[in-house]
N, C-alpha and C positions, 0 to 999 in steps of 0.2 A: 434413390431415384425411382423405383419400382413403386414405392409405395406416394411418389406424388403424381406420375404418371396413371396410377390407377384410380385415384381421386381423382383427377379431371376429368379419366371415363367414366367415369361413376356420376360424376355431375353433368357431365354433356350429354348422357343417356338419360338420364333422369329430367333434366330440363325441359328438356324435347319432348319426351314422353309427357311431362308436366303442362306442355301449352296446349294439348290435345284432351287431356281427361274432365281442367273444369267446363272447356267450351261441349263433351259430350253430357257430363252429365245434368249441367246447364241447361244446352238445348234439349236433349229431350224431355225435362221437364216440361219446358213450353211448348215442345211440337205436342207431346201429350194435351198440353193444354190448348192449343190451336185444333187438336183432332176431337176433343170435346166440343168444345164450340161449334164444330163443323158437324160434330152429330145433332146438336142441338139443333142445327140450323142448317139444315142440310141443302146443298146446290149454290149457299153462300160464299162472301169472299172469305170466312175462313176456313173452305175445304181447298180453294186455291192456293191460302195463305199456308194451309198444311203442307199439302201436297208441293211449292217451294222452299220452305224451310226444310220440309224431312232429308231435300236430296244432300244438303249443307251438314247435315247433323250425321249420314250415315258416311260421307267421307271425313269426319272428325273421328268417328266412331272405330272405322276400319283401322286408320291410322294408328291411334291410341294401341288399340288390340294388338298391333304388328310392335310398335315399342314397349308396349308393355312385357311383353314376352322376353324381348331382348333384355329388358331390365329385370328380367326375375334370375337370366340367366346371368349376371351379372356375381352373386353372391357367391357361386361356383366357380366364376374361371377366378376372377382376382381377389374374393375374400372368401376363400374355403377355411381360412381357418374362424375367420367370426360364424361362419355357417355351421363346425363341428359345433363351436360354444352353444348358440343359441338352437341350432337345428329342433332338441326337442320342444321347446316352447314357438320359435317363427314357424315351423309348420303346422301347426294346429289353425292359426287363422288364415293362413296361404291358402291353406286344401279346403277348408269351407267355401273361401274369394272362387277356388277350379271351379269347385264341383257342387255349388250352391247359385253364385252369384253369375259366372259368365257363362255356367250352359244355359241359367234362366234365360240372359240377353241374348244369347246365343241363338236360342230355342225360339224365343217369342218375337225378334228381330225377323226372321224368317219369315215365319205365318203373319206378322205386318207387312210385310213385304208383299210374299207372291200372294197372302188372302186375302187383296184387297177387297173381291167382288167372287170371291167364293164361301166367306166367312159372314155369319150375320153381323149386321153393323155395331151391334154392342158386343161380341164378341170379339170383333175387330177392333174395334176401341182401347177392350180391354187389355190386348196385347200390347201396345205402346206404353198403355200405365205399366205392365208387370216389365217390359225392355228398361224404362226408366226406375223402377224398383229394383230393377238387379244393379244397374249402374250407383245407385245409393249403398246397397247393400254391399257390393265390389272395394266402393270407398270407404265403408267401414270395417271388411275385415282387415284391408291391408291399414289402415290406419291403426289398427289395433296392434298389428304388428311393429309401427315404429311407434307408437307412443309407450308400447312395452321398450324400448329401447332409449325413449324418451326418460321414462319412468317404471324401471322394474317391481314387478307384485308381481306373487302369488307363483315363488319359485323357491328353490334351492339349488348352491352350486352343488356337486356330487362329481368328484373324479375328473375338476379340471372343464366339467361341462354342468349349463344352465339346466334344471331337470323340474319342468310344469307341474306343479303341485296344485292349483286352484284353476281352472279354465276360465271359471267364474268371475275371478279377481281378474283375470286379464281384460275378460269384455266390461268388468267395472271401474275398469284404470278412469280416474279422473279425468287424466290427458286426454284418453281416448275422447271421451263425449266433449268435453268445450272444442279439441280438433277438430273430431267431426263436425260439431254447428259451424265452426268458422270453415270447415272447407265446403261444405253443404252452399251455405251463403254465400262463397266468394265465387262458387261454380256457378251459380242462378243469375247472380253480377257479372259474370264472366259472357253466359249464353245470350243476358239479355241486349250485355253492349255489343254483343255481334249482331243478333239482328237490331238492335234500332241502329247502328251505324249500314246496314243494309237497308233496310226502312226507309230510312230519309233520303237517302244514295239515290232508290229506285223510286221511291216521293217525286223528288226534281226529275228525275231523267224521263219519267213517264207522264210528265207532268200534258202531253198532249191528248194524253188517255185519260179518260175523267175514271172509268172503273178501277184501273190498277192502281192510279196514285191516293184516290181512296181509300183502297186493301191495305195500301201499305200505310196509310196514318194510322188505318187500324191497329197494323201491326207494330207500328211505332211507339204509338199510346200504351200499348201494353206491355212493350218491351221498355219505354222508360219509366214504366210504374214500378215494375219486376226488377228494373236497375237499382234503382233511391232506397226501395225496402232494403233490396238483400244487399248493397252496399252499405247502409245504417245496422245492420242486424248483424254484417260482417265485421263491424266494427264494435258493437256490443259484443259477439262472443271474442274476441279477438281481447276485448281489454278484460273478460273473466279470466283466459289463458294468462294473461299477465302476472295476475295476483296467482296463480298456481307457480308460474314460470319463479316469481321471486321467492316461495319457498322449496321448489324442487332441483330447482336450478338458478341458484340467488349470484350465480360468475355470469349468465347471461343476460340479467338483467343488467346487472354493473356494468359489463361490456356495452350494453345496448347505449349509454350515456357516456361511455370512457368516465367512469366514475372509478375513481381512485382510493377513496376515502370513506370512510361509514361516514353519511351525515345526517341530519336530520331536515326538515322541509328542503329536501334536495328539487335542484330545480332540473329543468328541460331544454337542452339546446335544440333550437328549430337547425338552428346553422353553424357552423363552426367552419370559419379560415383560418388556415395552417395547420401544425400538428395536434395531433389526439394526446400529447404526455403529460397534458395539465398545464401546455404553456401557447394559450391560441393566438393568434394577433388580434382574432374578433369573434365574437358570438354576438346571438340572440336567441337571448334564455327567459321562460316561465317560470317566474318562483313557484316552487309547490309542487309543480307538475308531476316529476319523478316519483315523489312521494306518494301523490296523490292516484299514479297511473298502480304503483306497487302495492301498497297496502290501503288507499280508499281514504288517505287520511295525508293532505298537504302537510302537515307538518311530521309524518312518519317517516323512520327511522330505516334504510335503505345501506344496506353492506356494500362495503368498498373492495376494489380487485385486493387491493394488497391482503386485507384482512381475510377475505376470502381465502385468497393463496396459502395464505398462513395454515387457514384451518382445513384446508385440503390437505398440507404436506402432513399435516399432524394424523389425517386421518387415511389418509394414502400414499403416502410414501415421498419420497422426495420426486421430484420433477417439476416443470412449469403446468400446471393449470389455468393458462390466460389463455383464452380465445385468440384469433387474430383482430384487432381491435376495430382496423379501418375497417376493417368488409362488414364485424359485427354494427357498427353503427349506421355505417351509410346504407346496409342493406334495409335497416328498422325503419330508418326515415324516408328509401326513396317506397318502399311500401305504405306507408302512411299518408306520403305522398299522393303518390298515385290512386290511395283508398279515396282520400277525401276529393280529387277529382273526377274518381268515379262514382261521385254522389251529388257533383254540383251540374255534372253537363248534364244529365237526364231529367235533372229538376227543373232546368233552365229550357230545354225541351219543350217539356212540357208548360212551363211559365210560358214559351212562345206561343204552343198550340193552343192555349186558353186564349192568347190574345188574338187568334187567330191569324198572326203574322207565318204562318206556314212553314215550307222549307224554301223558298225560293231561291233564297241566295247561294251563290257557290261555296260561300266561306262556309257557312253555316253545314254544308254537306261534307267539306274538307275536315271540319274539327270531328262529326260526328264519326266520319270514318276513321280517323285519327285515334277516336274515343274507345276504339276497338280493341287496339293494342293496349289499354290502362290500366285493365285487369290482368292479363298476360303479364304486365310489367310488375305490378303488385304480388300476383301468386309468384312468379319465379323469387322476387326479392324475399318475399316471405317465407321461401322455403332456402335461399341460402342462410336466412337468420335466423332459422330453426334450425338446421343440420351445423352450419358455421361455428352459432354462439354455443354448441354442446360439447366442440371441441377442447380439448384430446381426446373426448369419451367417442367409441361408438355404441357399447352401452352404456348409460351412465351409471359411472359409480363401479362398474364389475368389468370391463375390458377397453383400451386404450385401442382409437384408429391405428395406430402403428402394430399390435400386436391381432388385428384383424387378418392383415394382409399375406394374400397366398405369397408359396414361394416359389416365383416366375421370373424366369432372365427378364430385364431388363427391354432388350431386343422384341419380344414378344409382346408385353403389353403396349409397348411404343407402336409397332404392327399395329395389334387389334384398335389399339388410338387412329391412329391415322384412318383405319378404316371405316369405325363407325363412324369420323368426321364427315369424312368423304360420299358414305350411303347417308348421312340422315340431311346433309345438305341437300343432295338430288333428293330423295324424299321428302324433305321442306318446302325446295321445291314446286315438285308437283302437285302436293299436298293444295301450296297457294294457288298454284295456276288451276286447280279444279276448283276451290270454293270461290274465284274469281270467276269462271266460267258458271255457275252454278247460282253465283249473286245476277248473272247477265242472262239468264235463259228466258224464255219467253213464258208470260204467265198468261197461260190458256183458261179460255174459259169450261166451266167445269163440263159442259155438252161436248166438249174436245177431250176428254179424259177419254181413255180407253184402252184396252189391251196393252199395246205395242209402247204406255208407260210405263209398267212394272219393268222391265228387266231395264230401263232407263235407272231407274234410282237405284239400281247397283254398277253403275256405270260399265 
């Protein structure tokens, strides 16, 4: 019981934390690119456009930072003993993430903040690009850290404990680099559907203001440009990881299709009604597909769980080696899902904005903000199908979830459960109700800027 109760805090921590980090590092790529622009073209609608999106982007920002912490401490209270195993290898790229990556954002968040009109303007610029550089760099060392978990290099066990022999190997782990491009991308996707789902919102609503509903097609345009790329590019790295996924971990691909059986041009279920055990009442299936997603080649040759299991017990010992099947597949597809929708609304967008049919309609404003949640809905999905389908491992190959797990009554992490339920609900909360407040503020003209907005944008 202790050890499923600490999994579900481990995922409710991590979730939360996860709907906050791609919309930071997302937006502030674009606020950075909104604050170029406005250098470019200074007293224009995109120093306006800046100066409203930033406020959006530094309470994602705050947020993120307060969960992230919670989540680092996580590895100590209920898995101290995965933290003895891996401690000398996970903290090597943790402590660079301290003391590299967030006193950068740390640092340079600040002097954007209060130097708005005491810093020269290219100096001032610069610090949003380096706040955004640190948020890229933050997601790659901690990604380094679970793709080594993903895919161990560049170690030895030694006495019961993992012991860092190549540092170099770890920042070269495969995993790591196709991770990083697919979260890189999925977070740009993530920042752009939040402001064009703001964009078009404040489009119509201001639509009696000719300057503001201007600004914001501007910023629409650019946020459904920024959407189609980095959701097509999220989807090209996303199918490289595949082909890695089916030889590093050839049980989660097999899970990802409830595939049973080694076969060869194995096909793709879009859909399947009733059970996953090989006996559905209905599909609809792609010949090839599987195949073709695994190894590049429709008529390739794709390992089956059974076979699999076989050659797991042969090479680690007896136990089950099956993922949980349902979650592993429904999680693959409602992300796929949700991928390929967050690549037809921004196209369709902008198909409308060419034809000059605008945002006028309500529906039209309904879907866009709708269109918000799609990314959020794809990265959590993607990230239960990444941790899920690795299952029983937490490292793979060298120690089993169950043998991770501190040892803590019962009574206690049920406690600490209900609690961070209970704080990250009111903090979800408010979270919403300020970037709600924050999509509604009033977009002053830039002769209106002054003073008495800096300590605004830290609420």
């Amino acid at each position: 019981m202790a050890l499923f109760l600490a999994r579900w805090q481990f995922a409710i921590v991590t979730i939360f934390h996860f709907f906050f980090v791609p919309v930071t590092i997302g937006l502030g790529v674009l606020v950075a690119v909104l604050a170029t622009l406005a250098h470019r073209h200074r007293g224009s609608d995109w120093e306006r456009l800046t100066r409203f999106f930033s406020h959006i982007f530094l309470i994602s920002m705050a947020v993120g930072v307060v969960t992230g912490i919670v989540l680092e401490f996580q590895f100590g209270l209920n898995w101290s003993r995965y933290s003895v195993f891996v401690g000398n290898i996970f903290g090597a790229p943790l402590a660079i993430e301290g003391l590299l990556a967030f006193f950068l954002e740390s640092t340079f968040i600040g002097l954007w903040v209060f130097g708005r009109d005491r810093l020269p303007p290219r100096v001032h610029l610069a610090t949003i690009w380096l706040v955004s550089i640190g948020t890229l760099l933050s997601a790659f060392f901690i990604l380094a850290a679970n793709a080594w978990m993903q895919h161990p290099v560049g170690y030895r066990v030694e006495n019961g404990k993992a012991v860092l022999t190549n540092f170099w190997a770890v920042l070269g782990n495969s995993t790591l680099w196709w991770s990083f491009a697919h979260t890189v991308f999925a977070a740009l996707a993530t920042g752009g559907a939040l402001m064009l789902g703001i964009a078009v919102y404040r489009s119509r609503r201001d639509s009696d203001d000719p300057p503001s509903r201007l600004a914001f097609r501007k910023a629409a345009m650019l946020a459904a440009g920024v959407t189609a790329a980095a959701g097509i590019l999220t989807a090209v790295s996303g199918d490289g990881q595949a082909r890695l996924m089916d030889t590093q971990q050839p049980m989660k691909m097999a899970a990802a299709e409830a595939l049973y059986d080694t076969t060869r041009g194995a096909s793709f279920s879009l859909l399947t009604i009733g059970d996953l055990s090989g006996n559905p009442i209905f599909q609809i299936r792609v010949p090839g597909l599987l195949s073709l997603i695994a190894t590049l080649n429709p008529e390739g040759e794709v390992l089956g769980i059974h076979q699999i299991q076989q050659a797991e017990q042969a090479r680690y010992g007896s136990g089950s080696y099956v993922p949980v099947i349902w979650l592993t597949y429904w999680s693959f597809r409602i992300m796929v899902g949700a991928g390929i929708l967050l690549v037809l609304l921004p196209l369709w967008i902008l198909w409308r904005m060419r034809r000059r049919t605008g945002f006028e309609g309500r529906w039209l404003q309904r879907i866009a903000l709708a269109g918000i949640a799609l990314p959020l809905v794809a990265n959590t999905a993607g990230w239960i199908f990444t941790e899920a389908g690795r299952q029983p491992w937490i490292v793979y190959g060298l120690m089993t979830t169950a043998s991770g797990v501190s040892t803590v009554p019962v009574a206690d992490v049920a406690a600490t459960l209900g609690s961070f339920v209970a704080v990250y609900t009111i903090l979800g909360f408010i979270a919403a109700v300020l970037i709600a407040r924050a999509a509604r503020r009033p977009f002053v003209e830039p002769s209106q800027f002054g003073e008495d907005e800096v300590p605004e944008l830290v609420y």
